[in-house]
C-alpha positions in Angstrom: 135.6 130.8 120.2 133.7 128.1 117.8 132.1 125.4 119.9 132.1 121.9 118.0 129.1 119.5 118.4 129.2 115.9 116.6 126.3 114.1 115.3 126.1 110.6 114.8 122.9 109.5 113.1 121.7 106.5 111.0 118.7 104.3 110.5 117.4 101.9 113.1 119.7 99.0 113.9 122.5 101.2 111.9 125.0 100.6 115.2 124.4 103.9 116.1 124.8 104.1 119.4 128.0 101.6 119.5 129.7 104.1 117.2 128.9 107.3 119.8 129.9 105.3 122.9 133.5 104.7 121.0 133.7 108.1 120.1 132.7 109.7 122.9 135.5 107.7 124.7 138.4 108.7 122.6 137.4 112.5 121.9 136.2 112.8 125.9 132.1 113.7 125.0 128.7 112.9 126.4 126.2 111.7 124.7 122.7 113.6 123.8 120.1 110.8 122.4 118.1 112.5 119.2 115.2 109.7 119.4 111.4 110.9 119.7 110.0 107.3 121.8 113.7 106.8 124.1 112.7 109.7 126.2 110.1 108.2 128.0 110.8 106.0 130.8 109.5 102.2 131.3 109.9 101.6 127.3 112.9 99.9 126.7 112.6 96.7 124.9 110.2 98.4 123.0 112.4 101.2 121.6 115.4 99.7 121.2 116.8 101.8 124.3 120.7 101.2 125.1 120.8 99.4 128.6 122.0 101.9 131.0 121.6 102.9 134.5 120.7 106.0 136.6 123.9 107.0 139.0 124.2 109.9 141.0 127.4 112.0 139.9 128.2 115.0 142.1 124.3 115.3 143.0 122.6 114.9 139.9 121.4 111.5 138.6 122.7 110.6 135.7 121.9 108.2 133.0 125.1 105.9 132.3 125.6 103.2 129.5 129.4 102.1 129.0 130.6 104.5 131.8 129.5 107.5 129.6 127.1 109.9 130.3 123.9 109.7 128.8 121.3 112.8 128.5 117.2 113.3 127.1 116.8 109.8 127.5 114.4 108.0 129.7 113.3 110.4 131.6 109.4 111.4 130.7 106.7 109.3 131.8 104.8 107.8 129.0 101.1 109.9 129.7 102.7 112.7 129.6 103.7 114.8 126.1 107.2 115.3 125.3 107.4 116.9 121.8 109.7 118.3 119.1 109.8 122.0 121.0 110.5 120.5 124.2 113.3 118.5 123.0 115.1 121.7 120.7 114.5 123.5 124.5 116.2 120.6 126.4 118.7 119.7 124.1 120.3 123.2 123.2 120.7 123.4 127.5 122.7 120.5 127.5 124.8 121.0 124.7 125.8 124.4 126.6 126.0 122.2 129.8 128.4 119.8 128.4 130.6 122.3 126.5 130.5 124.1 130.2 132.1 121.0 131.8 134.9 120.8 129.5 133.3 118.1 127.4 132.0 117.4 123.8 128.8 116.6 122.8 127.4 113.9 120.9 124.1 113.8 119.8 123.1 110.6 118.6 120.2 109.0 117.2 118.1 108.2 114.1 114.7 110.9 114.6 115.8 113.1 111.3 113.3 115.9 111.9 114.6 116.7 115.3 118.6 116.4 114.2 117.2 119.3 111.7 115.7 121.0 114.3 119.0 121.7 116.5 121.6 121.9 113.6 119.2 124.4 111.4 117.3 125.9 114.4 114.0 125.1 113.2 111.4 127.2 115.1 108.0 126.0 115.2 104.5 128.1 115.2 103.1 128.2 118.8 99.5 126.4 118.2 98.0 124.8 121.0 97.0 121.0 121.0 93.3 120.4 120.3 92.4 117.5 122.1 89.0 117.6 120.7 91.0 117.4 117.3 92.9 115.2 118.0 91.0 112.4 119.2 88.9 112.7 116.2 91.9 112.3 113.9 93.4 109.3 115.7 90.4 107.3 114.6 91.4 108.2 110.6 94.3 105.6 109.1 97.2 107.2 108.1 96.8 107.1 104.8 93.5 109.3 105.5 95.0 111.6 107.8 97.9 111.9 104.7 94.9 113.0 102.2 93.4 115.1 104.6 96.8 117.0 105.1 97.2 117.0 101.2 94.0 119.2 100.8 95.0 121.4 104.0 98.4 122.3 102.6 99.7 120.5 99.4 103.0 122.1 100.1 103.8 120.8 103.8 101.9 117.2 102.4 104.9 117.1 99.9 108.0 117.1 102.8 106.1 115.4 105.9 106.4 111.8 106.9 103.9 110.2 105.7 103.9 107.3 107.3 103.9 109.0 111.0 101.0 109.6 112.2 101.7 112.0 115.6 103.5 114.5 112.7 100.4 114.3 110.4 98.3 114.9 113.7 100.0 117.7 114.1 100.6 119.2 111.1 96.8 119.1 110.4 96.3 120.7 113.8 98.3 123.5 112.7 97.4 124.0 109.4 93.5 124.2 110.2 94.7 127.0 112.7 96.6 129.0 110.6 95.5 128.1 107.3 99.0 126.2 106.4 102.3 125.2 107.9 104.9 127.1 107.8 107.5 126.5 105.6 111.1 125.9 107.6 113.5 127.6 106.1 117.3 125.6 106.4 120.9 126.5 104.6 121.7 123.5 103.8 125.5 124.9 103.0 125.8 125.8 106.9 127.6 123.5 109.3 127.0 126.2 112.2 124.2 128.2 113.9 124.6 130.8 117.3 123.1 128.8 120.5 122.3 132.3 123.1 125.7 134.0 122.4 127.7 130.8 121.4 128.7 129.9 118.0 128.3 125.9 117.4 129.7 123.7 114.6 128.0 120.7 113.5 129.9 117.8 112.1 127.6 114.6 110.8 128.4 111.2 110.4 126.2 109.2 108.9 126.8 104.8 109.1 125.8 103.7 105.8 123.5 100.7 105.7 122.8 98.2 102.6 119.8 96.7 102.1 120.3 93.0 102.8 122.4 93.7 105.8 120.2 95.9 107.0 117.6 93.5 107.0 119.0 90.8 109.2 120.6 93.1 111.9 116.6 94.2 112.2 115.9 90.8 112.0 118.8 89.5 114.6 117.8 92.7 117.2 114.3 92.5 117.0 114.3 89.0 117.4 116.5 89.2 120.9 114.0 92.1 122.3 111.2 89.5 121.8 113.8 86.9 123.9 114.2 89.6 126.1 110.8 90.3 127.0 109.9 93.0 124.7 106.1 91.9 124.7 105.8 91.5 128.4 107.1 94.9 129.0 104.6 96.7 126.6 101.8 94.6 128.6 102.9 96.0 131.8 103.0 99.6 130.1 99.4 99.4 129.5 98.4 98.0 133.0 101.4 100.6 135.2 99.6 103.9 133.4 96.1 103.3 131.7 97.3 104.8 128.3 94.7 105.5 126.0 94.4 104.0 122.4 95.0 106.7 120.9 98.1 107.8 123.0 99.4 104.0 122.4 99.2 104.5 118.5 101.7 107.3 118.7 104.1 105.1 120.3 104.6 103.3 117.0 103.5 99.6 115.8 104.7 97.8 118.5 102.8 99.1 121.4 99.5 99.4 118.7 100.0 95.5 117.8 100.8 94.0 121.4 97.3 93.9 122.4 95.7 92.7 119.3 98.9 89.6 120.2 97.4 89.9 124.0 93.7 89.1 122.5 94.6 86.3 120.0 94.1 88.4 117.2 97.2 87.7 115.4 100.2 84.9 116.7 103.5 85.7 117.8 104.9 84.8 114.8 102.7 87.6 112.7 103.3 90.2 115.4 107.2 89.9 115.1 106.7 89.6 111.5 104.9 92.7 111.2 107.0 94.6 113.7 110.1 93.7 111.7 108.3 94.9 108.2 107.5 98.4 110.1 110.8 98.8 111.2 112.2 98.0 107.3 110.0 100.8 106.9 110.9 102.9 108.6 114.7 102.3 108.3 113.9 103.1 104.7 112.4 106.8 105.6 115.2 107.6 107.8 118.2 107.2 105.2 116.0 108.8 102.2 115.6 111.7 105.1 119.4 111.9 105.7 120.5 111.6 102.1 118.7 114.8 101.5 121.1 115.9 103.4 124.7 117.3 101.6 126.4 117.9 104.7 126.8 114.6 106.3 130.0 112.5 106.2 128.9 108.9 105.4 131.3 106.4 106.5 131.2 102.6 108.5 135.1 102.6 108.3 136.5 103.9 112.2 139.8 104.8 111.2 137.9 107.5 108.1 135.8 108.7 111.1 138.2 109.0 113.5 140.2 111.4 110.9 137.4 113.5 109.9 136.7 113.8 113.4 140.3 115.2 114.2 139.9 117.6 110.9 136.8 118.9 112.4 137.8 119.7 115.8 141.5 121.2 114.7 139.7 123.5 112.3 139.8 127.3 113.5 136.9 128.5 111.6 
């Protein structure tokens, strides 16, 4: 029997994650969040995290926002790594958890690469970290670790990221060990993929975004995070684990611009100016990633989700 798996995705400050709790209560499903920074714990404000709690349901602790489950969310400490072949590890268990216990799940979020990885079962060369490496790149801008990458391997410079710097990292890492990157090979016709012995379907939605709108809801979030205490809680990051520069840069322009704030370096007004110009960004990368995609259903209209939805999950085959 075909297992069906939804996938809500969209940029930052898309509604995301309102959109999954709604579905997840009418078609009975838990949520799996897709996001790369929400799995570690103690970084909320900063990354946007949905404000849930941990509750204990028959013996396992759970993470609960709007009295649905939550999973592969804050739940890594920040010094520790939690990458792209942990989370296709992790989140391939739970799916086969949640399909075990009679629900359906969700996977939400806006980290395109790692939505690719579980729907086209990307697999990923097993090349150790180089610390060594790595610090030494981490003092290169991203625009020099994008050059560098470009003479490496032309061909893996040309679909990367370019703007994130932990992929470039790593990409680099790998092509200097191997010579290049392999290329991943997807079907972009394919909705489904075998998980151990069990045959999944994928259904996408996608919440479409224009640009003006898009603008002030990043505007309007961001600017209640800072309200909220976004800036004290990076501070206290720093000071509860001792995380190096280098390991803070990874964590995206937030947590790298906080302690320039923290010294005077730039005002509050700058630093939530420049956050807010990242995060455009950034928005910006996600949706060109997803439009590359043919097989998502784009829609902000409910009642057109709600019936794809239903189409989806009647269909046989």
């Amino acid at each position: 029997m075909i297992k069906k798996v939804l996938v809500i995705l969209g940029s930052t400050s898309s509604g995301k994650s309102s959109l999954a709790v709604k579905i997840a209560k009418n078609f009975k499903g838990e949520i799996i969040s897709v996001d790369s920074r929400q799995v570690f714990k103690d970084m909320d404000l900063g990354t946007g995290k949905v404000k849930g709690r941990w509750k204990k349901i028959a013996g396992r602790k759970v993470f609960i926002y709007k009295d649905v489950p939550h999973y592969l969310i804050d739940f890594v400490n920040p010094e520790n790594d939690y990458n792209i072949s942990h989370f296709k590890k992790d989140c391939e268990k739970k799916i086969l958890e949640i399909i075990e216990h009679g629900k359906m799940p969700i996977l939400c979020g806006g980290t395109g690469f790692w939505i690719q990885t579980i729907i086209d079962n990307v697999n990923f060369p097993q090349v150790q970290p180089d610390p060594k490496l790595r610090k030494d790149l981490n003092s290169y801008s991203v625009s020099e670790l994008f050059e560098l990458l470009i003479k490496l391997d032309r061909n893996r410079a040309k679909n990367i990221d370019a703007k994130n710097r932990a992929r470039l990292i790593r990409a680099i890492e790998i092509a200097k060990n191997l010579g290049k990157v392999p290329i991943v090979k997807t079907d972009k016709k394919s909705n489904s993929r075998k998980i151990k012995s069990n045959l999944i379907k994928f259904l996408q939605i996608g919440i479409p975004v224009d640009k003006y709108s898009l603008t002030e809801k990043i505007k309007n979030r961001l600017g209640k995070r800072f309200n909220d205490g976004m800036i004290e809680e990076i501070l206290s990051l720093d000071e509860k684990y001792k995380l190096s520069p280098e390991k803070i840069q990874v964590f995206g322009i937030a947590y790298a611009l906080v302690p320039s704030y923290k010294k005077g370096e730039i005002t509050k007004r700058e630093l939530f100016d420049q956050i807010c110009q990242a995060e455009k960004k950034y928005a910006k990368r996600q949706l060109t990633w997803f439009k590359k995609d043919p097989r998502i259903f784009w829609s902000d209209d409910y009642s057109r989700i709600e019936k794809e939805i239903r189409k989806f999950l009647n269909q046989k085959s």
